[in-house]
C-alpha positions in Angstrom: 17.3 1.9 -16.3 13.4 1.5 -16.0 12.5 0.6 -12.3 9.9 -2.9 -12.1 7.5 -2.3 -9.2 7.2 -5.3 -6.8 3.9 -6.9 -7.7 1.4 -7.8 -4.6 -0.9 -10.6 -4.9 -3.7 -11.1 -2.3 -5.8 -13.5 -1.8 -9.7 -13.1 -1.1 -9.5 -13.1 2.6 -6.4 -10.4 2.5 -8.4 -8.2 0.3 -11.6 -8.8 2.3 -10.2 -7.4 5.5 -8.5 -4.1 3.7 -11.3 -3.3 2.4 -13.3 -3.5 5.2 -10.6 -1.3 7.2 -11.3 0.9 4.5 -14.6 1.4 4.5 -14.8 1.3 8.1 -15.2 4.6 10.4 -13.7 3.6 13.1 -10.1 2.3 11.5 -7.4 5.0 12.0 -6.5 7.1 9.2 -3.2 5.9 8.8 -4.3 2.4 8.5 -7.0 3.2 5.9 -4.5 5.0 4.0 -1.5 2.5 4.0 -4.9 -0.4 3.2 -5.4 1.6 0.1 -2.2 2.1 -1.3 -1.7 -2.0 -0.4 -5.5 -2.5 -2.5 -4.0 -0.6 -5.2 -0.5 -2.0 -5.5 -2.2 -5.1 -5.8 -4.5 -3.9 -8.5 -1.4 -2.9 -10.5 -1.7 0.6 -10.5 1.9 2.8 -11.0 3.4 4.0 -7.4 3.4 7.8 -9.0 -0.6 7.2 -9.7 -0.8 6.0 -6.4 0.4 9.0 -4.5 -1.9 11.2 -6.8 -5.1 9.1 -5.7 -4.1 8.6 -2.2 -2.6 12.2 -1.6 0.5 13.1 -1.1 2.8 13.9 2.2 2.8 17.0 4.0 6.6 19.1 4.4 9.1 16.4 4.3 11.3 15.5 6.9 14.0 12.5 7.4 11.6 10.1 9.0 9.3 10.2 6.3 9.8 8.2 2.9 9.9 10.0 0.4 8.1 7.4 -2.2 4.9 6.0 0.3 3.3 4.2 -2.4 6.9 2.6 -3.1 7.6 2.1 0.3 4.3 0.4 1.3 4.4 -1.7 -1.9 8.0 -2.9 -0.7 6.7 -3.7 2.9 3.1 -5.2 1.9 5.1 -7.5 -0.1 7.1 -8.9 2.3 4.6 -9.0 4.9 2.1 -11.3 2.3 4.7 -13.5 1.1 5.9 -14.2 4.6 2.4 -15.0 5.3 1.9 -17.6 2.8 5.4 -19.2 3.3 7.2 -17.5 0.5 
């Protein structure tokens, strides 16, 4: 059974502001990484092409997910649609 990604939509001022984080040196690490996984979702790139541009995870352990890309695509998702009233 062939897995469909969640799709992300954002609109212009969404995209504006993770960009920015991105491109700013003063956002966290952590931020700029989750806002580039989010910029790519939302450009459709694949979750497994995502981990390969944004690098991957150091030794796993239980609190980490095992699928970032996957995971932040899952939680960007909700977080726009509840943000636009979905």
């Amino acid at each position: 059974m062939a897995f469909k990604a969640t799709e992300i939509r954002l609109d212009p001022e969404t995209r504006s502001q993770l960009e920015g984080w991105v491109r700013a040196s003063t956002t966290e690490q952590r931020y700029v990484r989750r806002a580039r996984i989010v910029l790519l979702v939302s450009d459709g790139m694949a979750s497994r092409a995502i981990a390969r541009e944004v690098g991957g995870l150091g030794p796993r352990d239980a609190s980490q997910p095992s699928d970032p890309p996957r995971a932040w695509r899952r939680s960007a998702a909700s977080r726009v649609h509840s943000s636009h009233g979905r």
